[in-house]
C-alpha positions as CSV (number, residue, x, y, z in Angstrom):
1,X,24.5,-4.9,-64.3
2,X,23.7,-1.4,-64.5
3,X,24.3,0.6,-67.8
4,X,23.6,4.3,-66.9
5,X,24.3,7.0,-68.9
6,X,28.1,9.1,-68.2
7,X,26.1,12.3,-68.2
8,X,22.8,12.6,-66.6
9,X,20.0,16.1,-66.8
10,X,18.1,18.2,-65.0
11,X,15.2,18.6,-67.6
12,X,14.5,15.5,-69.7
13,X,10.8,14.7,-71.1
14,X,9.0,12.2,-73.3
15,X,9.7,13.4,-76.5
16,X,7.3,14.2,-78.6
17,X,6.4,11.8,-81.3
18,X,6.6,15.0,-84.4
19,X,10.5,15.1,-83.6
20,X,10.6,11.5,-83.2
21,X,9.4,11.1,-86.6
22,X,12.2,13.9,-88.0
23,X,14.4,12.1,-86.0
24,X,13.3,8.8,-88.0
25,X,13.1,10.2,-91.4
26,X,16.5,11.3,-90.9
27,X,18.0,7.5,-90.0
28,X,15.9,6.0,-92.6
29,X,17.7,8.2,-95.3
30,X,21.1,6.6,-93.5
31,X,19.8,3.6,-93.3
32,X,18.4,3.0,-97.0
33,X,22.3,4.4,-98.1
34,X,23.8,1.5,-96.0
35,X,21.5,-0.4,-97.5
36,X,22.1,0.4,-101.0
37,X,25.9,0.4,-100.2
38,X,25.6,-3.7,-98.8
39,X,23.6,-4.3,-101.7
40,X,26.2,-3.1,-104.2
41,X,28.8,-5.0,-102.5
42,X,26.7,-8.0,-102.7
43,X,26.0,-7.7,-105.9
44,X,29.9,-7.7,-106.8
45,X,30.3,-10.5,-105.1
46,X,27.4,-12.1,-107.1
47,X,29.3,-11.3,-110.0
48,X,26.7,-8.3,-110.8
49,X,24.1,-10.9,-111.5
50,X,20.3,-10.0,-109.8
51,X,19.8,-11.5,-106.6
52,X,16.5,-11.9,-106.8
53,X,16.6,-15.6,-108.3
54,X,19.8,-16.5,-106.8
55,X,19.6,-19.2,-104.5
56,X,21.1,-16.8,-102.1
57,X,18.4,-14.9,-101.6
58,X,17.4,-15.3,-98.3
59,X,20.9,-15.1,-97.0
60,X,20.9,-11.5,-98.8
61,X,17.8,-10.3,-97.3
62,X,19.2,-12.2,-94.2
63,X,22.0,-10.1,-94.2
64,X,20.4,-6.9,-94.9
65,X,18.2,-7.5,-91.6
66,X,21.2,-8.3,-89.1
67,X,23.0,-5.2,-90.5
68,X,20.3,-2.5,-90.0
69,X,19.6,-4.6,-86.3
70,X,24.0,-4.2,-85.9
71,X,23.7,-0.2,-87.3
72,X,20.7,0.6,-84.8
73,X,22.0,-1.6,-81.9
74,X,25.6,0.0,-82.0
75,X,24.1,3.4,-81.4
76,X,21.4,2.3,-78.7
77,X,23.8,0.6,-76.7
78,X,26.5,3.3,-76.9
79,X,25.4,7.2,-76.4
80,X,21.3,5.9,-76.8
81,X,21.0,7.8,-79.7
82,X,21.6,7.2,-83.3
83,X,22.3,10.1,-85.7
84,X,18.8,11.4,-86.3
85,X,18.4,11.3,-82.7
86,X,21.6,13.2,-82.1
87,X,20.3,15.8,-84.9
88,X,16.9,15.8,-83.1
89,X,18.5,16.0,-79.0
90,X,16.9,12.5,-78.6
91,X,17.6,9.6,-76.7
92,X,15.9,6.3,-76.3
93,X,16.7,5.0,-72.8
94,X,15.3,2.2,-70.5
95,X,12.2,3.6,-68.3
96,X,14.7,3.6,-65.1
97,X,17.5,5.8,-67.3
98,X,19.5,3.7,-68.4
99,X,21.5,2.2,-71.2
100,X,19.3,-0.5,-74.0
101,X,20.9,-4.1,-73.3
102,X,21.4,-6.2,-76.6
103,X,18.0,-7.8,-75.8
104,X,16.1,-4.8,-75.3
105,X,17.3,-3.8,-79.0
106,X,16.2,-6.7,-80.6
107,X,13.1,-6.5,-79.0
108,X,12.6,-2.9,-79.8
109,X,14.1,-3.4,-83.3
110,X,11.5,-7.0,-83.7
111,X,8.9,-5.0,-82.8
112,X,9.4,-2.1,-84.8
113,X,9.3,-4.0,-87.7
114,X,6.2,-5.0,-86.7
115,X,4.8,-1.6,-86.4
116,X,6.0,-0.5,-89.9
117,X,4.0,-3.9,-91.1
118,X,0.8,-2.7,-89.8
119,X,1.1,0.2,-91.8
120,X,2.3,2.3,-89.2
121,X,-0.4,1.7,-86.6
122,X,2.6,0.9,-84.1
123,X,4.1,4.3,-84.6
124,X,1.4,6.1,-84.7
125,X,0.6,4.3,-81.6
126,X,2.2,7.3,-80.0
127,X,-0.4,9.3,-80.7
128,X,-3.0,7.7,-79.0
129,X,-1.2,6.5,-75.8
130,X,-0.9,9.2,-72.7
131,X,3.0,8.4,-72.4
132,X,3.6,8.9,-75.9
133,X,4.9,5.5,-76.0
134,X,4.8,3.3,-79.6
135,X,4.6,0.2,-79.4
136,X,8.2,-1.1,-79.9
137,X,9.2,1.5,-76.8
138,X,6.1,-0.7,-74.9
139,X,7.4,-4.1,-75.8
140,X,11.5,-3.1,-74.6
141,X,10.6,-1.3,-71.3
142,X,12.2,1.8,-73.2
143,X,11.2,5.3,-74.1
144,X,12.4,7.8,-76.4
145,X,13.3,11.4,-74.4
146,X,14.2,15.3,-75.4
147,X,17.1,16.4,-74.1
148,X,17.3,20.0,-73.2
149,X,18.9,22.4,-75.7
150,X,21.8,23.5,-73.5
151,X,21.7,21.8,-70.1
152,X,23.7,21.7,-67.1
153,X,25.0,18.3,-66.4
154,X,24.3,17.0,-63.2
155,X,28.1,15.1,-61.9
């Protein structure tokens, strides 16, 4: 099933991994307030008590993971960018153009945790490889592109 994108441009390159970086900063801010906002609800529901030594721990950090996965997949799979990449005329598409399945964002979301683990060595991965690639866009078949300030759409 092909998933390609409505609108498609003249002039699209690897992005370079300095805006891919603004373009994370910015989602981290939204994604630490999302994650701050489920945490709050959480803890209402935990009767304002600490989750820390609740049995329910790992459900909460459970939770926490499959709603940053559901926040970054839901922008992946829709437009390909989420809204630091909009900010930063990004977009993360499959190497053949098109659209991230499901699968292809767990794998890139999996193994972007992973890079962040190693202390960043899989993002700053990008640095090192010729394609600019890290190595979460490696591991999903994807890669992050710059879209042209004003382009003409090609029908």
């Amino acid at each position: 099933m092909s998933r390609e994108f409505k609108e498609t441009y003249e002039d699209i390159k690897i992005a370079p991994p300095m805006k891919r970086l603004g373009a994370f900063i910015y989602d981290m801010m939204l994604i630490v307030s999302l994650l701050m906002v489920s945490s709050g609800i959480m803890l209402t529901l935990n009767d304002g008590e600490a989750l820390d030594n609740s049995p329910y721990f790992a459900l909460y950090q459970s939770a926490l993971f499959v709603i940053v996965y559901c926040f970054l997949t839901y922008f992946w799979t829709r437009k390909g960018q989420t809204l630091g990449m909009l900010a930063w005329r990004l977009r993360v598409q499959t190497t053949e153009g098109e659209r991230l399945s499901l699968g292809k964002c767990l794998v890139r979301y999996l193994v972007g945790i992973l890079s962040l683990a190693c202390f960043g060595a899989g993002f700053l991965w990008m640095f090192v490889n010729k394609q600019k690639l890290a190595w979460h866009d490696i591991a999903s078949g994807s890669h992050v592109v710059e879209l042209p300030k004003r382009a003409k759409i090609l029908e």
